[in-house]
ZAMI-380814 format. One record per atom (N, C-alpha, C, O): residue number from 1; x, y, z. Coordinates in steps of 0.05 Angstrom, whole numbers. Layout:
REM ZAMI-380814
 seq      x      y      z
 NUM      X      Y      Z
...
END
This chain:
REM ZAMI-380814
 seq      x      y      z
   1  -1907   1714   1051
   1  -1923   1691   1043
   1  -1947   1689   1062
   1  -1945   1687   1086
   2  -1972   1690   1048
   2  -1996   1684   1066
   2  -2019   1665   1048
   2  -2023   1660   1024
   3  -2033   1658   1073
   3  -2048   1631   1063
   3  -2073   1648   1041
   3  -2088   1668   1042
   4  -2066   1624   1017
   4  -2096   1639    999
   4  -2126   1634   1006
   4  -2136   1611   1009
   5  -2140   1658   1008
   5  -2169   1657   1011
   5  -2189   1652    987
   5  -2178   1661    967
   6  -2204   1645    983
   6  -2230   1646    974
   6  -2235   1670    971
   6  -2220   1688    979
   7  -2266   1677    954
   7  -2281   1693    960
   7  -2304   1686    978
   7  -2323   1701    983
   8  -2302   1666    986
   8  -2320   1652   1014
   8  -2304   1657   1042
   8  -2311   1650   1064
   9  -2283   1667   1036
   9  -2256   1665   1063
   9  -2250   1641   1069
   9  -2241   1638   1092
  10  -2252   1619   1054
  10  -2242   1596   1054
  10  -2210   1600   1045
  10  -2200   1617   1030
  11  -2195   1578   1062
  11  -2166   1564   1044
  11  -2173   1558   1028
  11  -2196   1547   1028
  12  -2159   1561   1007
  12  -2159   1547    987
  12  -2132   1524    984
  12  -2109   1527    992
  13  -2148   1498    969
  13  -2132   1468    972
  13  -2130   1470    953
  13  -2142   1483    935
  14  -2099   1446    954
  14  -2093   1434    926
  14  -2084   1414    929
  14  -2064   1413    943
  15  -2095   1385    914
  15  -2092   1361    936
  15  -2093   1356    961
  15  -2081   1339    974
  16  -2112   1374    971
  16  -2114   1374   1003
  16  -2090   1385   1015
  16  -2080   1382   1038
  17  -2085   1396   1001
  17  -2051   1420   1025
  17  -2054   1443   1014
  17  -2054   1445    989
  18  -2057   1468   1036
  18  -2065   1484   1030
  18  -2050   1500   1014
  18  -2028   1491   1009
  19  -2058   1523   1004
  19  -2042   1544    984
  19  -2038   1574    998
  19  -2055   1589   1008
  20  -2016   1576    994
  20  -1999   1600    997
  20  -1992   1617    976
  20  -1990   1608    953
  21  -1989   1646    983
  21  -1985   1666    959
  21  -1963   1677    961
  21  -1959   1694    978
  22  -1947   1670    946
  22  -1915   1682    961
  22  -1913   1721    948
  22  -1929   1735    936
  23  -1896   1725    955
  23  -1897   1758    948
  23  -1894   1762    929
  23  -1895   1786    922
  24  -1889   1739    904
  24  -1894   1750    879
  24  -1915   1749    865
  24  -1922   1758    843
  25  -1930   1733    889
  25  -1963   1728    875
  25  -1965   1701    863
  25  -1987   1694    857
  26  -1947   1684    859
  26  -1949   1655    861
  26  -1961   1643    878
  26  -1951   1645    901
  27  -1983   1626    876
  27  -1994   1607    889
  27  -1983   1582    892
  27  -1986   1569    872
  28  -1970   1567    912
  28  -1961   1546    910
  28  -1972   1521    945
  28  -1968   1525    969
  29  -1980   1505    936
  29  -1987   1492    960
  29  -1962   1482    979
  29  -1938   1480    972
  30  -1971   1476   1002
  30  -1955   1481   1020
  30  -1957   1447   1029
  30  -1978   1439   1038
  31  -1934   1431   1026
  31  -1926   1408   1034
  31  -1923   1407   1071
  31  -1900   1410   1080
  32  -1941   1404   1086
  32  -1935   1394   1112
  32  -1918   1375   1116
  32  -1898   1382   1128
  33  -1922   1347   1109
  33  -1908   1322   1113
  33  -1881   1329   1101
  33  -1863   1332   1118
  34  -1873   1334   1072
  34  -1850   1340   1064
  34  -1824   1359   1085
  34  -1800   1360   1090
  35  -1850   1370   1092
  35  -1837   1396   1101
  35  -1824   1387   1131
  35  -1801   1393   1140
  36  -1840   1373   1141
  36  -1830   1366   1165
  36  -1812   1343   1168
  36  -1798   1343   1188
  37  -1808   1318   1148
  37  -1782   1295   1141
  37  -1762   1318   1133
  37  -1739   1312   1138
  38  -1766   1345   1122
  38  -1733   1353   1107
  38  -1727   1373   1135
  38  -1703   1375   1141
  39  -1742   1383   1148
  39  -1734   1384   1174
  39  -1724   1370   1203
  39  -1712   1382   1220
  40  -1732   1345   1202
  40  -1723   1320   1201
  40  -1690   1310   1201
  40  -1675   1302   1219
  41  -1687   1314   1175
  41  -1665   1309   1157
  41  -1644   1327   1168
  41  -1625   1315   1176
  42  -1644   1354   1169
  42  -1635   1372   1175
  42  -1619   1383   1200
  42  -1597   1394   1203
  43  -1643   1373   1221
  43  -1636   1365   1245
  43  -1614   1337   1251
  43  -1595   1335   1268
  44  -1622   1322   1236
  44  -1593   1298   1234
  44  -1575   1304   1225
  44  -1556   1294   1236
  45  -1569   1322   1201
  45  -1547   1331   1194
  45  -1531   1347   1215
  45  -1507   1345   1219
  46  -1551   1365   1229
  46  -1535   1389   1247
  46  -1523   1371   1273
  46  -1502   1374   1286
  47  -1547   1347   1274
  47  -1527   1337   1306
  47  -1499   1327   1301
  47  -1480   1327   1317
  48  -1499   1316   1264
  48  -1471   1300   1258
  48  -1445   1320   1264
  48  -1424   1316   1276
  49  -1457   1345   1248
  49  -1435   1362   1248
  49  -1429   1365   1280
  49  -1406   1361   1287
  50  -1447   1371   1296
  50  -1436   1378   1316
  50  -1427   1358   1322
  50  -1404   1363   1329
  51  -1433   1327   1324
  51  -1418   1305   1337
  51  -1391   1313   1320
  51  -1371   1301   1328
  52  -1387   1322   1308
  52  -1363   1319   1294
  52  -1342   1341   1304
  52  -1318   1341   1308
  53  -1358   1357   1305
  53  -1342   1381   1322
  53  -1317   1384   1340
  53  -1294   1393   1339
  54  -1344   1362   1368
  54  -1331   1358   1381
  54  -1313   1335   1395
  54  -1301   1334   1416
  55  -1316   1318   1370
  55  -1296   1299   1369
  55  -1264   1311   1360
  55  -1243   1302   1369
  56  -1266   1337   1338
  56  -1234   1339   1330
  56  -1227   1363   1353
  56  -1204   1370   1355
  57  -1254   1377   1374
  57  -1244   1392   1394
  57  -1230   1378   1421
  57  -1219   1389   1440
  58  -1235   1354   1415
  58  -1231   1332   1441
  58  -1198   1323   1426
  58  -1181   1316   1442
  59  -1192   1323   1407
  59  -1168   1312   1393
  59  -1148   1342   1387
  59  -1125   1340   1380
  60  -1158   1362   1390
  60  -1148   1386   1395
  60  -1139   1395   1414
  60  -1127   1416   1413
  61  -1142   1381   1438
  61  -1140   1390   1468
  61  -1118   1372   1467
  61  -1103   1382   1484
  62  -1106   1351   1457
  62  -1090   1338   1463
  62  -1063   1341   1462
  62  -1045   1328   1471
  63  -1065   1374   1439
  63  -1038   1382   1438
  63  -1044   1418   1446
  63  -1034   1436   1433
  64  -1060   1422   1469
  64  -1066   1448   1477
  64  -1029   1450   1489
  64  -1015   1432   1499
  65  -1025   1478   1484
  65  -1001   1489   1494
  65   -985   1487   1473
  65   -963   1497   1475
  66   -992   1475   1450
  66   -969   1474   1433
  66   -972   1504   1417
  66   -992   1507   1403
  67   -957   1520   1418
  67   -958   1542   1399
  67   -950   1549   1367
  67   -956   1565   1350
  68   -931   1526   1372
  68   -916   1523   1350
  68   -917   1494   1327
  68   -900   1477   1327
  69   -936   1495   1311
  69   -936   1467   1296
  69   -920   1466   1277
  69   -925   1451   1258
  70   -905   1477   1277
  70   -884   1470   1260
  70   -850   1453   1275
  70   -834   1438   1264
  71   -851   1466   1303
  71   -834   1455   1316
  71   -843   1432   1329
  71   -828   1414   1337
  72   -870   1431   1331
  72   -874   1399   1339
  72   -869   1382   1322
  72   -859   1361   1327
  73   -876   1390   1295
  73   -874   1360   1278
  73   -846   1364   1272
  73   -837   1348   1256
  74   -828   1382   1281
  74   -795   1379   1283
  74   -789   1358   1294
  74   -776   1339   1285
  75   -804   1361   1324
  75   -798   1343   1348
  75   -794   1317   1343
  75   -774   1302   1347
  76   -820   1312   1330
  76   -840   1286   1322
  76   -816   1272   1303
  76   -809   1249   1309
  77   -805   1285   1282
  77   -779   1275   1265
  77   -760   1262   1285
  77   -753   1238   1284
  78   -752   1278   1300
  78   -736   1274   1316
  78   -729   1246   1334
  78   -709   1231   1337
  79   -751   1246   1343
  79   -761   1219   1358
  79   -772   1195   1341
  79   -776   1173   1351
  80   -775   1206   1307
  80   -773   1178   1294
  80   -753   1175   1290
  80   -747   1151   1291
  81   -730   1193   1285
  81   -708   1179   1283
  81   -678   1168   1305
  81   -655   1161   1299
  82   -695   1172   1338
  82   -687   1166   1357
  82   -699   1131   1363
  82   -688   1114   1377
  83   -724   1132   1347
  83   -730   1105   1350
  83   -726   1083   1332
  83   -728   1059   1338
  84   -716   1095   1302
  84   -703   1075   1278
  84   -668   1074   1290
  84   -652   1061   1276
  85   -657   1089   1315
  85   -627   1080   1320
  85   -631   1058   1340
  85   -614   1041   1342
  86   -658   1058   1358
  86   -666   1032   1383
  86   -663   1009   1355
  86   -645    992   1353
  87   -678   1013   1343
  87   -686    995   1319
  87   -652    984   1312
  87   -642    962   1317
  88   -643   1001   1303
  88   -611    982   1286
  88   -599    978   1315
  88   -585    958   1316
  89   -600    991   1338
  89   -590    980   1357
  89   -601    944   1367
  89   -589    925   1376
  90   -619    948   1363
  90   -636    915   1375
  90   -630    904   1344
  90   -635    880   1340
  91   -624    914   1331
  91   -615    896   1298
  91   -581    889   1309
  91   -573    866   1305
  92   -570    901   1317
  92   -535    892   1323
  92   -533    870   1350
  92   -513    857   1356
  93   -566    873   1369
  93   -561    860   1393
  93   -573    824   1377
  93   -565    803   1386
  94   -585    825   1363
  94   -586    805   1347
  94   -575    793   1337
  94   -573    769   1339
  95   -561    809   1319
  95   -529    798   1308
  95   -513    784   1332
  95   -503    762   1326
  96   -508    793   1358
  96   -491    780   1377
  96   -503    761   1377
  96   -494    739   1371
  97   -527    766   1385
  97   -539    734   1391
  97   -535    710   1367
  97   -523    689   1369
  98   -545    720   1351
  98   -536    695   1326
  98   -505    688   1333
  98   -500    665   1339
  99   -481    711   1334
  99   -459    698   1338
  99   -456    681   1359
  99   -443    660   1357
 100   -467    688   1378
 100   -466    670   1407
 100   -472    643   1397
 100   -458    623   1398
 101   -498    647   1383
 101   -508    622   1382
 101   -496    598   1360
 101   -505    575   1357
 102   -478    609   1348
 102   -471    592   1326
 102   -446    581   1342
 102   -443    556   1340
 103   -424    598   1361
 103   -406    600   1378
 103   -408    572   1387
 103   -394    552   1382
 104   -437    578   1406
 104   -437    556   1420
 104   -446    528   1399
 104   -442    506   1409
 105   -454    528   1382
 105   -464    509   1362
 105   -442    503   1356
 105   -439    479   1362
 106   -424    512   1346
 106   -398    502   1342
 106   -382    487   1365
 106   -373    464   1361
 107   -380    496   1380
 107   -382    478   1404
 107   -387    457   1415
 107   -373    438   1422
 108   -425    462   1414
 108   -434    435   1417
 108   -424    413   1389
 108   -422    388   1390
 109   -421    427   1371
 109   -419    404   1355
 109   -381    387   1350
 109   -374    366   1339
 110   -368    404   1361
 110   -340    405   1372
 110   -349    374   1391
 110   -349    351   1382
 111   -353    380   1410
 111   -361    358   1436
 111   -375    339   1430
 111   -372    321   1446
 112   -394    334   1410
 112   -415    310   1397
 112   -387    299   1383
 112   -377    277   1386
 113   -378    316   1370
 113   -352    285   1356
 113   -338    281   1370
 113   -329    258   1366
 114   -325    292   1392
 114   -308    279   1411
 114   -324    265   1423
 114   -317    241   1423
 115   -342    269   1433
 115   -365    238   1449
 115   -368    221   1434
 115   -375    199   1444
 116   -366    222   1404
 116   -370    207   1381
 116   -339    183   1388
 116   -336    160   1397
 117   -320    206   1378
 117   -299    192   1375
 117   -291    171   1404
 117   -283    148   1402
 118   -294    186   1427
 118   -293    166   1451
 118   -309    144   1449
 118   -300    123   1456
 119   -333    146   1439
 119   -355    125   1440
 119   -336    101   1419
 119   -327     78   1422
 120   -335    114   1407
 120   -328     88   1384
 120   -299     75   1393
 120   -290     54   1384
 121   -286     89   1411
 121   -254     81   1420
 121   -262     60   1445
 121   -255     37   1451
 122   -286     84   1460
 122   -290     60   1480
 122   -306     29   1468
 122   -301      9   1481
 123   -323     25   1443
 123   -331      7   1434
 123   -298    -13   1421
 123   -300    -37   1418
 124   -283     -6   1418
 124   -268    -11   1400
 124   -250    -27   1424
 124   -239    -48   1417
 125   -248    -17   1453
 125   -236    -28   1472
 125   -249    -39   1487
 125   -234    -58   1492
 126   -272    -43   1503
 126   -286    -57   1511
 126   -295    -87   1496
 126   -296   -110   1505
 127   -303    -74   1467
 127   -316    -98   1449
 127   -301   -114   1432
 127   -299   -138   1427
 128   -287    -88   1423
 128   -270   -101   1392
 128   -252   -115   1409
 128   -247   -138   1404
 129   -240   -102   1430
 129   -214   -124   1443
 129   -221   -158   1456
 129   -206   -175   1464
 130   -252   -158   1453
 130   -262   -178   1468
 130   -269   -206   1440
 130   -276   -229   1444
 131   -265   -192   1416
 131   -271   -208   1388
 131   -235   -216   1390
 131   -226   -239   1389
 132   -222   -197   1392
 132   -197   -208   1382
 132   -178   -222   1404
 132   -154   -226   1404
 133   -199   -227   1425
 133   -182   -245   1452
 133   -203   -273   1452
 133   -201   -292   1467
 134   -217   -270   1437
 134   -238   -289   1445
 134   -227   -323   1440
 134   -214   -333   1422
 135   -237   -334   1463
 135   -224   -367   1462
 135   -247   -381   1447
 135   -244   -406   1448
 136   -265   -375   1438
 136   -289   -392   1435
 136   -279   -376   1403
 136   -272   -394   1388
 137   -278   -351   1392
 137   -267   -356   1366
 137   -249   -376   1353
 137   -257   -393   1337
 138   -217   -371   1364
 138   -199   -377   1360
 138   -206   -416   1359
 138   -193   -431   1345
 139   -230   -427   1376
 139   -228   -459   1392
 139   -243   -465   1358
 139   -235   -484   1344
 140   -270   -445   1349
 140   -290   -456   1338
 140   -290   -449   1311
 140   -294   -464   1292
 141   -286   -426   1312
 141   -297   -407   1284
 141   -272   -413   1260
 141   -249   -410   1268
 142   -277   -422   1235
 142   -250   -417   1214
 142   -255   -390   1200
 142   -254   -391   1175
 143   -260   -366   1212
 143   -256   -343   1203
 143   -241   -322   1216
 143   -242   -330   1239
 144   -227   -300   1216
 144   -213   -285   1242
 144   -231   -272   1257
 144   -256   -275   1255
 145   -220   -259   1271
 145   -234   -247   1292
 145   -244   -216   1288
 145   -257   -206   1306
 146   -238   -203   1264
 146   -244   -182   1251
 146   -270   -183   1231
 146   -285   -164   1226
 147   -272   -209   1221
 147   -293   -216   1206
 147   -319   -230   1233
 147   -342   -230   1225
 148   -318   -234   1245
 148   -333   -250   1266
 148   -338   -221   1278
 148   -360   -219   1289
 149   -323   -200   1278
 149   -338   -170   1293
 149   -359   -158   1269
 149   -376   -140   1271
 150   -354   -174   1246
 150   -362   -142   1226
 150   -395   -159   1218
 150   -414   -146   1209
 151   -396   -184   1222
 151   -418   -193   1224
 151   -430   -199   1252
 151   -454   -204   1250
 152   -421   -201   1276
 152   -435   -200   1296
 152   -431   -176   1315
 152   -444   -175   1336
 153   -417   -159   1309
 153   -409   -149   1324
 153   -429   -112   1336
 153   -423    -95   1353
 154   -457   -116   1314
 154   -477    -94   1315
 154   -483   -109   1340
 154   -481    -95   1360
 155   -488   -132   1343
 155   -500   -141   1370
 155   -493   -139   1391
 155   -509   -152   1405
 156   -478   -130   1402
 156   -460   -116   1424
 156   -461    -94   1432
 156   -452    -77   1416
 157   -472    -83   1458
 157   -474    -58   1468
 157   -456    -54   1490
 157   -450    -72   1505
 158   -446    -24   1495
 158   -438    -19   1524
 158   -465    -11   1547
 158   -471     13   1547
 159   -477    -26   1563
 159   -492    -16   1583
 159   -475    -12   1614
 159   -463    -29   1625
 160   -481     24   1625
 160   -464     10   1646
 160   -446      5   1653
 160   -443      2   1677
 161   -422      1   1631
 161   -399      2   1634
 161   -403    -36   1628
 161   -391    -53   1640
 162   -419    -38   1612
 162   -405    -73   1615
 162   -421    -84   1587
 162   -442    -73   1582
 163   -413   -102   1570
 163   -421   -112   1543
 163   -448   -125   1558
 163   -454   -133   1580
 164   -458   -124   1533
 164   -482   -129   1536
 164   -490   -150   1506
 164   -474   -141   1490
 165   -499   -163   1497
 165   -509   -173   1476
 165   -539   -179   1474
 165   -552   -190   1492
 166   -547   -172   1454
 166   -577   -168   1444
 166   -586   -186   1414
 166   -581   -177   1392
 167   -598   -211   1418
 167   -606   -223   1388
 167   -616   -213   1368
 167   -603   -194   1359
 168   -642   -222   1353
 168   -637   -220   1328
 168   -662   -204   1331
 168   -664   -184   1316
 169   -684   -210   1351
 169   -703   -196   1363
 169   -706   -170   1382
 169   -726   -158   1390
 170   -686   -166   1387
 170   -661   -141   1408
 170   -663   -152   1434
 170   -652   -136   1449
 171   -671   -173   1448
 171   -675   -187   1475
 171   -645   -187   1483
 171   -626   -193   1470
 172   -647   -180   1502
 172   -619   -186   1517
 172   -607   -212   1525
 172   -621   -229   1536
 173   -582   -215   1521
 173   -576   -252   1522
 173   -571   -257   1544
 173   -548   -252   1549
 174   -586   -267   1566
 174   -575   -288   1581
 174   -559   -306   1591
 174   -562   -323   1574
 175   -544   -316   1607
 175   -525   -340   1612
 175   -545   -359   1619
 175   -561   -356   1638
 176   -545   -383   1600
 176   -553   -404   1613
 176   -534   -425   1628
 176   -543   -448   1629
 177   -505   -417   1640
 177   -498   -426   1653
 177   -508   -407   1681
 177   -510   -420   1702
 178   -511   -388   1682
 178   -511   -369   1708
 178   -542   -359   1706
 178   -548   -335   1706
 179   -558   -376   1705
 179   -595   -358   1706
 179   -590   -338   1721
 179   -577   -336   1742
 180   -608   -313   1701
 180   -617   -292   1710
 180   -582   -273   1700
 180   -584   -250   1691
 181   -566   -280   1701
 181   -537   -263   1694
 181   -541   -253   1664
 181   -558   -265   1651
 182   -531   -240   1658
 182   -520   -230   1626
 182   -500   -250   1623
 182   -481   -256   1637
 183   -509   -263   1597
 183   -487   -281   1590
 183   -463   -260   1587
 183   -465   -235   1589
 184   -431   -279   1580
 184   -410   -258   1586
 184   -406   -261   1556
 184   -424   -270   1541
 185   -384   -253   1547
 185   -377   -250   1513
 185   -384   -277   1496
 185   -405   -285   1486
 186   -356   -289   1499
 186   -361   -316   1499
 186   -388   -335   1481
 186   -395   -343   1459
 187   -401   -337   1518
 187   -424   -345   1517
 187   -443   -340   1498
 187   -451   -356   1480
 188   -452   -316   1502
 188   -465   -298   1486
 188   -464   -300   1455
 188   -485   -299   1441
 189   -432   -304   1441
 189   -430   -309   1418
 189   -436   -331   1405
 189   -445   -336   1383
 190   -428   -345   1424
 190   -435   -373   1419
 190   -463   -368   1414
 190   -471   -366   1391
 191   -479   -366   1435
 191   -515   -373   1425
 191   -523   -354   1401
 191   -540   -362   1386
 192   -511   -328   1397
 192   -517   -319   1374
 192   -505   -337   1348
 192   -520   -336   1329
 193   -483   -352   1345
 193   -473   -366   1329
 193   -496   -389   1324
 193   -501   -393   1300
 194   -508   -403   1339
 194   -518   -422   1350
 194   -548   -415   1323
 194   -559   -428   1305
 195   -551   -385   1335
 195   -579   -377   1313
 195   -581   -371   1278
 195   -598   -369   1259
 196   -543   -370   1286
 196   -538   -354   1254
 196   -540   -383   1234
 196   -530   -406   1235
 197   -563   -366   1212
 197   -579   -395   1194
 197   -552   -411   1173
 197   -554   -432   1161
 198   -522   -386   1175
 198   -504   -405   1154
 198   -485   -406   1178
 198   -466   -390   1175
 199   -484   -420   1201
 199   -465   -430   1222
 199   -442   -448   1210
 199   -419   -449   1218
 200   -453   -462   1187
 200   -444   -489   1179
 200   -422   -477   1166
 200   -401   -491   1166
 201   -422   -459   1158
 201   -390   -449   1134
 201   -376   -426   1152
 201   -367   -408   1138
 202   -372   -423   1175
 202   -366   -416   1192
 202   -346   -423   1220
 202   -329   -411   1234
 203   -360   -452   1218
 203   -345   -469   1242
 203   -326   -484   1232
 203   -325   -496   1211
 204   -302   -480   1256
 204   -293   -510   1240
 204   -305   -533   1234
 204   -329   -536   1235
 205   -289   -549   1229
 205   -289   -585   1225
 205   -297   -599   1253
 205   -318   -611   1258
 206   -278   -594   1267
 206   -289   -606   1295
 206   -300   -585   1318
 206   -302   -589   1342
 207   -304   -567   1307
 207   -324   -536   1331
 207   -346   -549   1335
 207   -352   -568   1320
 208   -360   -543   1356
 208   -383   -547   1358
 208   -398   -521   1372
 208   -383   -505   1381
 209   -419   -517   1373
 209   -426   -501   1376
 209   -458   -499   1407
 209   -475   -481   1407
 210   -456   -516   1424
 210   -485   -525   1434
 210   -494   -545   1422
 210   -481   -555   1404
 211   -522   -556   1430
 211   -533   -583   1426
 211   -542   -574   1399
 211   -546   -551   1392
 212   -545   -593   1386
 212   -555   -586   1348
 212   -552   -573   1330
 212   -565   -568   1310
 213   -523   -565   1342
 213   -501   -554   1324
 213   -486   -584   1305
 213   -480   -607   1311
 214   -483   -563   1275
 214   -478   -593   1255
 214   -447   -580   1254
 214   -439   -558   1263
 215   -428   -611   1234
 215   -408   -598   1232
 215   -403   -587   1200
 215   -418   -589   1180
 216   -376   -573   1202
 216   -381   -560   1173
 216   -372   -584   1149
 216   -354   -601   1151
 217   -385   -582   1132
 217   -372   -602   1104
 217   -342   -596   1097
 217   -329   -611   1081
 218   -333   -577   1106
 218   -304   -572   1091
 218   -280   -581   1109
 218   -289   -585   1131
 219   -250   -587   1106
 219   -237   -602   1123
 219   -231   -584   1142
 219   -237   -560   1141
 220   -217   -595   1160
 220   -206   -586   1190
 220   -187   -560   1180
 220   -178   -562   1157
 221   -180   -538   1194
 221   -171   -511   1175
 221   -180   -501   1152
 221   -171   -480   1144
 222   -199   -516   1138
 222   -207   -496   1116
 222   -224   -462   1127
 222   -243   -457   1141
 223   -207   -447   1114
 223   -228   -424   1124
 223   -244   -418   1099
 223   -233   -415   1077
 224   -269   -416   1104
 224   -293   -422   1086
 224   -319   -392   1105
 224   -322   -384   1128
 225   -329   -386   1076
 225   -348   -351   1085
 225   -371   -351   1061
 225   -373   -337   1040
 226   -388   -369   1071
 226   -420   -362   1053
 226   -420   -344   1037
 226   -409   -326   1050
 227   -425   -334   1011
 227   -419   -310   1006
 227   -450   -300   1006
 227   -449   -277    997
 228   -472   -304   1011
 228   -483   -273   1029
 228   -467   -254   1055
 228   -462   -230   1059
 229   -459   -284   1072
 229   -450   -262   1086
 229   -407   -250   1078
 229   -391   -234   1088
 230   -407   -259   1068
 230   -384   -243   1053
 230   -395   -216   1039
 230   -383   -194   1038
 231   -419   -220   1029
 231   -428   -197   1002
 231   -441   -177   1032
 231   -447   -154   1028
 232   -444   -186   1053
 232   -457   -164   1086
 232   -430   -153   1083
 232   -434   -129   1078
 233   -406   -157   1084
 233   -384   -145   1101
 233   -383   -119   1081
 233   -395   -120   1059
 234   -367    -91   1092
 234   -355    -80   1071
 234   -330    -83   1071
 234   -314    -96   1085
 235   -327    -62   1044
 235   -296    -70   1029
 235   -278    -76   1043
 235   -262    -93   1033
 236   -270    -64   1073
 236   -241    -62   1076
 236   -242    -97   1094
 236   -223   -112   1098
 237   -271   -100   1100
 237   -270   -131   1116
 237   -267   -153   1091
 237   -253   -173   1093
 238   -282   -145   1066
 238   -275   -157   1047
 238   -256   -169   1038
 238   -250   -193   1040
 239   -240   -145   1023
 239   -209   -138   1027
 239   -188   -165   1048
 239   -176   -186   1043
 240   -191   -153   1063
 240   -184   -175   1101
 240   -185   -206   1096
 240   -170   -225   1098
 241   -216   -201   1084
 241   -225   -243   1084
 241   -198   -245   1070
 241   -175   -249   1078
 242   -214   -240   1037
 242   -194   -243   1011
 242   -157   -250   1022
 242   -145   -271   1018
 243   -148   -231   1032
 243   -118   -235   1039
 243   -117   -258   1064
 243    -96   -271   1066
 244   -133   -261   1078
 244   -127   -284   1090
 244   -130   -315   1090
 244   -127   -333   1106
 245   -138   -312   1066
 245   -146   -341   1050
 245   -169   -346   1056
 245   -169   -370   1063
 246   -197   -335   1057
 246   -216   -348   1063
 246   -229   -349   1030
 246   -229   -332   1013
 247   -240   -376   1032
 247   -261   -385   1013
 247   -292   -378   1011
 247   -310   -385   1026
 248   -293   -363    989
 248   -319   -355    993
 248   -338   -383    975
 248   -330   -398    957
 249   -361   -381    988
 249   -375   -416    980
 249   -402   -408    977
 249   -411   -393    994
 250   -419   -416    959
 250   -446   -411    953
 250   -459   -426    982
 250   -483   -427    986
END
């Protein structure tokens, strides 16, 4: 390929880029700019490959010495399936644990009903024995002493080891014979009696109950039970009234 002359010995142009005569005698102009972007191009291609080269020669070195690729990826089996037996092994150490844990859940929940059942034995002897000894029942109330727990008897706590009574607001009751004391059973029932809005079908004939306490309309021994608070009790206190003659009264 050589550049075409004139008969002046000029290049000859074509579009302003000169012309060449290739060896078959074709004239064809000669793209500079082209020529030098696809060279360009070319050069970016060759650096990729080489970046690429020597990226899988750097990832090649990592198993230099191995001669044998067929016994490595033996190996490689090998050790996946040394690591799916860790696997069911930490799957069976799991399993213990769940058993542990239900073990002990059973347990704990073994010990919540016996704390249950004590709680309610110790309520039942501390409190309930204190409804069915009570002198301020037996002096005032024409109902028993089973019906007088099942309607007052949420109001009663053990704090401490000692009854406690709480109104209608949860305040703790007071003695107003002993300022500043916890009122004692008794006492206590009384002023909750004192607040309860149907007192009147409750008390005896001649009970009284504190200052502005009324007496009841019905005679001396009648046992007489509002029936809201009859329709509060359940069945088996129900039951209880009913057999012991109490009158239920609008």
């Amino acid at each position: 390929m050589k550049l075409h002359i004139d008969t002046e010995g000029k290049a000859v142009l074509e579009n302003g880029m000169p012309v060449y005569l290739h060896e078959d005698g074709k004239a064809i102009p000669f793209d500079a700019l082209a020529t030098l972007n696809k060279i360009t191009a070319l050069n970016t291609e060759v650096k990729s490959h080489r970046e690429a080269k020597e990226a899988l020669e750097a990832k090649l070195s990592q198993f230099a010495g191995i001669e044998d690729p067929a016994k490595a990826r033996e190996a490689l089996h090998t050790l996946t399936k040394i690591d799916q037996k860790k696997l069911i092994e930490a799957g069976a150490v799991d399993q213990v644990k769940a058993q542990i844990t239900q073990a002990f859940q059973s347990q704990l929940d073994e010990a919540s009903s016996k704390n249950n059942t004590l709680e309610a034995q110790l309520y039942q002897q501390m409190i309930g024995s204190r409804f069915n000894s009570s002198t301020f029942i037996k002096d005032n109330l024409a109902i028993p002493a089973d019906l007088v727990q099942a309607r007052f008897g949420q109001a009663f706590n053990i704090e401490a080891g000692k009854v406690v009574a709480t109104d209608a607001a949860g305040n703790k009751v007071f003695s107003r014979r002993r300022p500043g004391e916890m009122a004692e059973f008794d006492e206590a029932l009384e002023y909750l009696i004192e607040q309860y809005p149907h007192k009147d079908h409750i008390l005896k004939a001649s009970g009284h109950s504190g200052g502005g306490s009324q007496q009841t309309q019905h005679p001396l021994g009648q046992k007489t039970l509002k029936r809201s608070a009859f329709d509060a009790l359940d069945s088996g206190n129900k039951q209880a009234a009913l057999k012991d003659g109490i009158s239920i009264v609008d």
